[in-house]
C-alpha positions in Angstrom: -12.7 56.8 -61.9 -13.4 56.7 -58.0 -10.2 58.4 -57.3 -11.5 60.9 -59.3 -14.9 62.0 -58.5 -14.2 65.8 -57.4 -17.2 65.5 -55.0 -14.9 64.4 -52.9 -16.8 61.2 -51.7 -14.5 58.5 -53.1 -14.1 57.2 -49.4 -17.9 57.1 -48.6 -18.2 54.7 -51.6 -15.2 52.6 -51.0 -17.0 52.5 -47.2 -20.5 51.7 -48.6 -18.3 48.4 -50.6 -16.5 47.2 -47.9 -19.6 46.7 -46.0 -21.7 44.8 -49.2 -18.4 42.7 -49.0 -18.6 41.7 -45.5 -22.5 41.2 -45.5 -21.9 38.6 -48.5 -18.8 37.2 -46.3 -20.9 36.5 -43.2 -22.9 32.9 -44.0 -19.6 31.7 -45.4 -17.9 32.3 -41.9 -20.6 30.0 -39.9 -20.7 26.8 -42.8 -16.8 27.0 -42.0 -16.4 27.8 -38.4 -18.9 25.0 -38.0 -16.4 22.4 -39.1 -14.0 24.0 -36.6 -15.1 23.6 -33.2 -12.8 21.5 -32.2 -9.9 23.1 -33.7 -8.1 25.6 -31.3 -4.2 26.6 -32.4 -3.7 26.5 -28.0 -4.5 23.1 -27.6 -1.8 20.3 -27.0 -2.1 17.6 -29.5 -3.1 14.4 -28.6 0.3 13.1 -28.5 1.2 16.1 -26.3 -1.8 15.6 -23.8 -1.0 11.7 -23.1 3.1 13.0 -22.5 2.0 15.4 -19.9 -0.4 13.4 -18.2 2.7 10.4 -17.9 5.2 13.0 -16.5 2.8 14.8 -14.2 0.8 11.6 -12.4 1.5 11.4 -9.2 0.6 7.3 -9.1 3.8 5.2 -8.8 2.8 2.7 -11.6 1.6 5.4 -14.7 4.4 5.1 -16.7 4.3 1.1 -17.1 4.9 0.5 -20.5 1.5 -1.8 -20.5 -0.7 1.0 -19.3 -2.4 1.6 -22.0 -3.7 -2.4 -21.5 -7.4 -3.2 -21.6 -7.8 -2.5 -17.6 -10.0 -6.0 -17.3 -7.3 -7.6 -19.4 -4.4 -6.0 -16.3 -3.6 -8.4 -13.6 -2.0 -5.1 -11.7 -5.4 -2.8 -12.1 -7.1 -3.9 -9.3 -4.6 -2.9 -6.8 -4.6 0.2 -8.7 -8.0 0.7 -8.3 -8.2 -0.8 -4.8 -5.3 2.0 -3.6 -7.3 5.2 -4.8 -6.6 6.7 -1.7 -3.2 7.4 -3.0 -4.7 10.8 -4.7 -8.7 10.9 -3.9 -8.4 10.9 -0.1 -10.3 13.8 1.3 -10.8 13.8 5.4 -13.8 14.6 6.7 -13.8 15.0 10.8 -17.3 14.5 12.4 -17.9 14.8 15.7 -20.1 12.3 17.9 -21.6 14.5 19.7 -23.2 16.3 16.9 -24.0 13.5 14.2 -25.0 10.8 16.6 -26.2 12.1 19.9 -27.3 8.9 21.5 -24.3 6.7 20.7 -22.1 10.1 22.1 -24.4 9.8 25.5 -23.6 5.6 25.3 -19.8 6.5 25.4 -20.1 8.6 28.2 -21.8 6.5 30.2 -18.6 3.9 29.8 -16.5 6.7 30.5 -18.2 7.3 33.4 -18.3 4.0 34.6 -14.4 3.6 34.3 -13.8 7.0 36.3 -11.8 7.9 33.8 -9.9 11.3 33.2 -9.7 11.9 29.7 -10.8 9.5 26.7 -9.9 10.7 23.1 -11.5 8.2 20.7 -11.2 8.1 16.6 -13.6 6.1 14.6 -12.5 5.6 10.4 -14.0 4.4 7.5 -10.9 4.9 4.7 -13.4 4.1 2.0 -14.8 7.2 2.3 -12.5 9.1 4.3 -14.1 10.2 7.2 -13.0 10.4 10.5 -15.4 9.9 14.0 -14.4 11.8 16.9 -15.1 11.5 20.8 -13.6 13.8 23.7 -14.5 13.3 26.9 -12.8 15.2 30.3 -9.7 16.5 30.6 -6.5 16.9 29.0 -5.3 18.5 32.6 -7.2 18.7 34.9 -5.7 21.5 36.9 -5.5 24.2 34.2 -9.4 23.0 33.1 -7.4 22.5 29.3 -10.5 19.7 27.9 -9.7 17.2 25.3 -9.6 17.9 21.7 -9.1 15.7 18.6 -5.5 17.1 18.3 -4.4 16.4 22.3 -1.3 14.6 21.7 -0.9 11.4 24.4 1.9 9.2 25.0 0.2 6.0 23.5 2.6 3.5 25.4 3.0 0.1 23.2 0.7 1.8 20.4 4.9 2.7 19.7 5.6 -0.6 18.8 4.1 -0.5 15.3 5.1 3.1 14.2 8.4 1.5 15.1 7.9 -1.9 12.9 7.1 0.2 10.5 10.4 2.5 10.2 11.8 -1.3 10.2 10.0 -2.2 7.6 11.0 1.0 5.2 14.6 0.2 5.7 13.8 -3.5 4.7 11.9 -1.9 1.8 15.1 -0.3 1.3 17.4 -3.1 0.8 19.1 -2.0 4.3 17.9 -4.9 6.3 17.2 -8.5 6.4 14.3 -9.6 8.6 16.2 -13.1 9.0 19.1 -11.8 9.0 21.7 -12.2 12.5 21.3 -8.8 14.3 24.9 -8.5 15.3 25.2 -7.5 11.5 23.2 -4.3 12.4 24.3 -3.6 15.7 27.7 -4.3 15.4 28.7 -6.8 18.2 27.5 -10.5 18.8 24.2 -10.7 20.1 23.4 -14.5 21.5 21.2 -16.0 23.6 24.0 -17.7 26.2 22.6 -21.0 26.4 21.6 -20.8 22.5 25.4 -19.7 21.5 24.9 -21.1 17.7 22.1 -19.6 16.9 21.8 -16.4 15.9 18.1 -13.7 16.6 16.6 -12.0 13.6 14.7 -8.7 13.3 11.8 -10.8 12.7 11.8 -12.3 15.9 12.2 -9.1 17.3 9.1 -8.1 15.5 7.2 -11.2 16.6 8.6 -11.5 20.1 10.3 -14.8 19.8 13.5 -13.7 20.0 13.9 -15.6 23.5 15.1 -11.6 24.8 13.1 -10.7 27.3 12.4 -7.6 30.2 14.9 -8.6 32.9 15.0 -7.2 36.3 17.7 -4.6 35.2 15.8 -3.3 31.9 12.3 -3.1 34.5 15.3 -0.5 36.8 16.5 1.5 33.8 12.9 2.9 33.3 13.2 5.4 36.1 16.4 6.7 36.7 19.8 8.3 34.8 22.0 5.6 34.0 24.6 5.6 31.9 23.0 1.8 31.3 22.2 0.8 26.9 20.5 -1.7 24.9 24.6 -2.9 24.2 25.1 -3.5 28.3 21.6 -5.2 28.7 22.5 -7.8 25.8 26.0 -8.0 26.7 26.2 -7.5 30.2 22.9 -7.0 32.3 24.3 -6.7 35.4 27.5 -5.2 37.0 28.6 -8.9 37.4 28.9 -9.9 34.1 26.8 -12.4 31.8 23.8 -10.8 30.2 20.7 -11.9 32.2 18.5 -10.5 29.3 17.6 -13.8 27.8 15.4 -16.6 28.4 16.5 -19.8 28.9 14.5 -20.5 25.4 15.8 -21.4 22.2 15.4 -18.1 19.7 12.3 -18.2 17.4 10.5 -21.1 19.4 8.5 -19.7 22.0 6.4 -16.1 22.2 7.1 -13.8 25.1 5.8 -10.4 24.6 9.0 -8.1 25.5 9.3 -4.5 25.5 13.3 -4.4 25.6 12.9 -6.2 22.0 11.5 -3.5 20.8 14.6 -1.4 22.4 16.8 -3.4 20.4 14.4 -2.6 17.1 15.0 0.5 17.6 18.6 0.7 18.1 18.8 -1.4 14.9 17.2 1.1 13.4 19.0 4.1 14.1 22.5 2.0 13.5 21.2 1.2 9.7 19.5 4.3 9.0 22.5 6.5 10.5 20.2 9.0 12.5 18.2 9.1 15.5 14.6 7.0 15.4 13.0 9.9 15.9 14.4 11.9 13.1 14.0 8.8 10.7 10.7 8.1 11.6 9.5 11.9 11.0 11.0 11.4 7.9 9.5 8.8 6.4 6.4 8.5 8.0 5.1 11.7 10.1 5.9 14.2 8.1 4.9 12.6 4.3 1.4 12.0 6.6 1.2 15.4 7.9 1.4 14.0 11.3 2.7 16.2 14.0 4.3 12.9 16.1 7.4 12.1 18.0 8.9 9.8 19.9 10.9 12.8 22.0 8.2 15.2 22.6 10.2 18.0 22.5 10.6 17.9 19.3 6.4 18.1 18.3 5.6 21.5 16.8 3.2 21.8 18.7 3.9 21.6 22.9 1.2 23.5 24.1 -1.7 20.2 23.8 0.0 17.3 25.4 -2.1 15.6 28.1 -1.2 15.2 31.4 -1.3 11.0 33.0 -3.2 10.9 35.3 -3.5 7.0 37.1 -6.4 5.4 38.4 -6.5 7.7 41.7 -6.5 10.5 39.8 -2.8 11.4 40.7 -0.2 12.8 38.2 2.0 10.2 36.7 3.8 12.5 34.2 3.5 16.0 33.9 3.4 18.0 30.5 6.9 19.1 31.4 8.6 16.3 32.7 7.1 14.8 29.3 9.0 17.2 27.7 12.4 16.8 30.1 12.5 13.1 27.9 15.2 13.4 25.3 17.5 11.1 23.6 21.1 9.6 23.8 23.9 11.0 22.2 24.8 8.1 21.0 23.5 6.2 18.0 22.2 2.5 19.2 22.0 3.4 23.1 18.4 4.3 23.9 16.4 2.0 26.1 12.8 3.8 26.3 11.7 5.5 23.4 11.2 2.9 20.5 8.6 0.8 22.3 6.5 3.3 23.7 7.0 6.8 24.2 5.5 8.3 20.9 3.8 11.1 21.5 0.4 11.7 19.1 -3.2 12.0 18.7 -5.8 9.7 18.0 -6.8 11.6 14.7 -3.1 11.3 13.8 -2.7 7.7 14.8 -5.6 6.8 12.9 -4.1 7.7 9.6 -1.0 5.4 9.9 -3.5 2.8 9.9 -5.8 4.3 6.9 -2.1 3.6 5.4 -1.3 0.1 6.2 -5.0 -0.5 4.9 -4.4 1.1 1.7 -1.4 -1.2 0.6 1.4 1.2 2.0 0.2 4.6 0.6 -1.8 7.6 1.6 -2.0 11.1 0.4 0.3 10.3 -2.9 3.3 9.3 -0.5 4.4 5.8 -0.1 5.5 4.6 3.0 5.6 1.0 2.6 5.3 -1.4 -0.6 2.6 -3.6 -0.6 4.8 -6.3 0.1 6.2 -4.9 3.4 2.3 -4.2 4.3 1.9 -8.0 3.3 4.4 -9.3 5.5 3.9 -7.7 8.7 0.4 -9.1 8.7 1.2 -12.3 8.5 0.2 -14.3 12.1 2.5 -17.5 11.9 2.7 -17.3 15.8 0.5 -18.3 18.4 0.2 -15.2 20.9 -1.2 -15.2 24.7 -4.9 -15.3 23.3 -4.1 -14.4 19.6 -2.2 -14.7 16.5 0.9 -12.6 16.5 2.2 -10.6 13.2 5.0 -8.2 13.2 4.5 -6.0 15.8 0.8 -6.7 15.4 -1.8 -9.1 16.6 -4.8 -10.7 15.4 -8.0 -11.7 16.7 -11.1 -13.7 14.8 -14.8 -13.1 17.2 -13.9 -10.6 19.3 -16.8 -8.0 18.9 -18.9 -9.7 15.9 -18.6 -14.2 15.6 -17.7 -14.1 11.7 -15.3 -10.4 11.9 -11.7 -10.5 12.7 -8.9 -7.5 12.7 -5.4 -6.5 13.8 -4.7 -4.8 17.1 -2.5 -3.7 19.7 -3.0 -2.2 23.6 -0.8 0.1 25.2 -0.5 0.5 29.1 1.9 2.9 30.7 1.6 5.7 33.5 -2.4 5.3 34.0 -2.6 5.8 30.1 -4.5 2.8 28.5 -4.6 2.4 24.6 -6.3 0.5 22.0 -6.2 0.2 18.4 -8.2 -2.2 15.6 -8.2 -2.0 12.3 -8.8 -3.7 9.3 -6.4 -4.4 5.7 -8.6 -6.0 3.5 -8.7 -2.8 0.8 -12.4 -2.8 1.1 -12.5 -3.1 5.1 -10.2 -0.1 5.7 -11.6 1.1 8.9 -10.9 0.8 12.8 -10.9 2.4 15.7 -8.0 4.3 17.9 -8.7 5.1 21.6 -6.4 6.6 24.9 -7.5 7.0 28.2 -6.0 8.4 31.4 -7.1 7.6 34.4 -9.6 4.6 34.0 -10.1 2.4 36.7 -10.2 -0.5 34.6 -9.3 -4.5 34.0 -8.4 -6.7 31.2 -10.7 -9.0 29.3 -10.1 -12.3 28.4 -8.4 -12.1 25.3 -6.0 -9.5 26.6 -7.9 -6.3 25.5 -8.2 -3.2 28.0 -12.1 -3.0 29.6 -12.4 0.2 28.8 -10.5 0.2 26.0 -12.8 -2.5 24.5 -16.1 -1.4 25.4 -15.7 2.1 24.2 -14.2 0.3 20.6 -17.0 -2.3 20.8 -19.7 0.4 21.0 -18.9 2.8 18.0 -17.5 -0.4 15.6 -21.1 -1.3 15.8 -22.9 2.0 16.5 -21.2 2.9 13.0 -22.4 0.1 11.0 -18.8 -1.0 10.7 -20.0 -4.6 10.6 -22.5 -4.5 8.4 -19.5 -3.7 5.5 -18.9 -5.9 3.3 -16.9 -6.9 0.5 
């Protein structure tokens, strides 16, 4: 009958009854759509949500088949927990000089006192993630270039643990043995001469009981072209024959800090891993960190903020370009001077290879280390000059506070003094990294640097690091 109205207005009433329709339609929408908030057709089921989450989680241990464990009930959680810098980390540099002006003003006065050149200092709390910086003088003095947080130093013997710990990854590997005989990895007999059935270990090495030590012709390969190698010191030694780079002490008994040790780590090193130290060691611990390190400085992306050395008088001991001159052997095994102490890096840097070995192995979602390698090279089972000796690390109880103790390392070389301390419990993560040039300076009683110490004593309690706790 609508289709029929001759008036013509059959589609102004079928209008007029679509509209009643919806009007009625409306309070039926909200009763249902009120029971369907949480519905959405573009949402992932919950089945779907917990499968992504497994495959993209960037934390080693997430796809444990006993995840899903009551986390108080999970003998594994609190390392879990206690290693949330994997993923959480989030730096934060502060300068001294503008958050704590007094305690900035304390530190120059010591670096006044010591005459020295140039101090670069780092302060960290890995808890939180912030770093503390100091500059003071002159990363060369002739060109007027001042420190900055990212002037790259040679750190001397701060080498020895960045080299431990490309020993260590290769033990985490399966590759190496830390009681193992080291002729297996360099691939000719290595023996003390008046020790000829017992064999040295890369943990002696690592501990400096090894009975090797820096003889008279190591001390003359430092400074000039030779076509001399870690193989001719421990074969040889001298033009005459017998090796003279041993101690007349049997291996693993007696401590005698040795730098040639360390030349030996790091031609056992290069031998297992099949490439140079300083490739291996920028790939697997500089560059997972971000750190802009070497131990041939040529090869740092960035050349133009190396520091001159400068020694106590103020003279040059190595300029920025015969720094850069350094480079490596051809050969695999052969270098004498790069694996204990010619890394190249800042103190910022430096400081987050320790953040690291506080945090179980891990920082910034990469793993460099398993827990158990971290564990290891903190054991102190030997007595050092005035302290407990780990793996390429040493240990002190009362130093700056009677009940605190932590792990350190100097580094002396050129008129460049160095000083690291640090902490591992996961809830102590935080030390203190420090290079001079230039310092007019002594040694305190437990082996420390002066300067070294004072300027690390002064911030470690001008920060309130002892007042953490546990």
């Amino acid at each position: 009958m609508i289709l029929k109205n001759k008036d013509g207005k059959a589609g102004v009433v079928i209008l007029i009854l679509t509209l009643f329709i919806l009007i009625a339609l409306v309070p039926w929408y909200f009763i249902v759509a009120g029971n369907l908030d949480n519905f959405n057709i573009f949402d992932r089921s919950p089945s779907s949500e917990s499968e992504a989450s497994e495959a993209e989680s960037p934390h080693p241990g997430d796809d444990d088949p006993e995840q899903d464990e009551d986390p108080e009930d999970d003998p594994e959680q609190d390392t879990e927990q206690g290693s949330a810098l994997e993923t959480t980390f989030e730096e934060t540099v502060i300068s001294l000089a503008d958050m704590n002006p007094e305690l900035h003003r304390n530190l120059n006065t010591i670096a006044s006192r010591f005459n020295t050149t140039a101090v670069s200092l780092v302060a960290y709390d890995g808890l939180t993630g912030d770093y503390y910086t100091y500059e003071h003088g002159y990363a060369d003095v002739e060109a007027r270039r001042r420190i900055d947080d990212d002037t790259k130093f040679r750190v001397a013997s701060l080498a020895k643990l960045t080299t431990a710990i490309c020993i260590m990854a290769l033990v985490d590997n399966g590759l190496i043995d830390l009681d193992a005989d080291i002729s297996i990895y360099l691939g000719y007999e290595v023996r003390n001469p008046h020790y000829q059935a017992d064999i040295i270990t890369p943990r002696m090495l690592l501990q400096h009981t090894s009975s090797i030590f820096d003889s008279g012709s190591f001390q003359l390969s430092r400074d000039r072209d030779s076509s001399e190698s870690v193989r001719f010191l421990l074969e040889r030694g001298s033009p005459g024959g017998q090796s003279t780079s041993f101690r007349r002490n049997q291996p693993g008994t007696h401590f005698e800090y040795t730098n040639f040790g360390f030349s030996v780590l790091g031609a056992i090193c290069e031998n297992v891993a099949g490439k140079s130290l300083d490739t291996y060691s920028r790939e697997v611990l500089f560059d997972p960190l971000g750190i802009d390190a070497a131990y041939v400085p040529a090869h740092l992306i960035d050349i133009e903020n190396i520091a001159v050395l400068y020694n106590e008088r103020h003279e040059i001991t190595r300029s920025v370009e015969s720094q850069l001159e350094v480079g490596e052997s051809s050969l695999l095994g052969h270098d004498l001077h790069l694996a204990q102490g010619n890394l190249t890096i800042s103190t910022l840097d430096y400081a987050k290879i320790l953040i690291m070995l506080g945090n179980n192995g891990t920082l910034y979602g990469s793993r460099i280390l398993s827990p158990e390698a971290v564990r290891i090279m903190h054991i102190t089972n030997v007595q050092g000059a005035s302290y407990e000796q780990g793996l390429a690390t040493r240990y002190s109880f009362g130093d700056f506070k009677p009940d605190e103790g932590f792990f350190w390392h100097t580094g002396s070389a050129y008129g460049t003094f160095g000083q690291y301390i640090y902490g591992v419990n996961p809830y102590e993560n935080r030390g203190v990294v420090v290079v001079t040039t230039g310092a007019t300076t002594g040694r305190e009683e437990n082996g420390m640097v002066s300067v070294c110490a004072e300027l690390s004593s002064l911030v470690w309690t001008g920060l309130g690091f002892s007042s953490h706790s546990s």
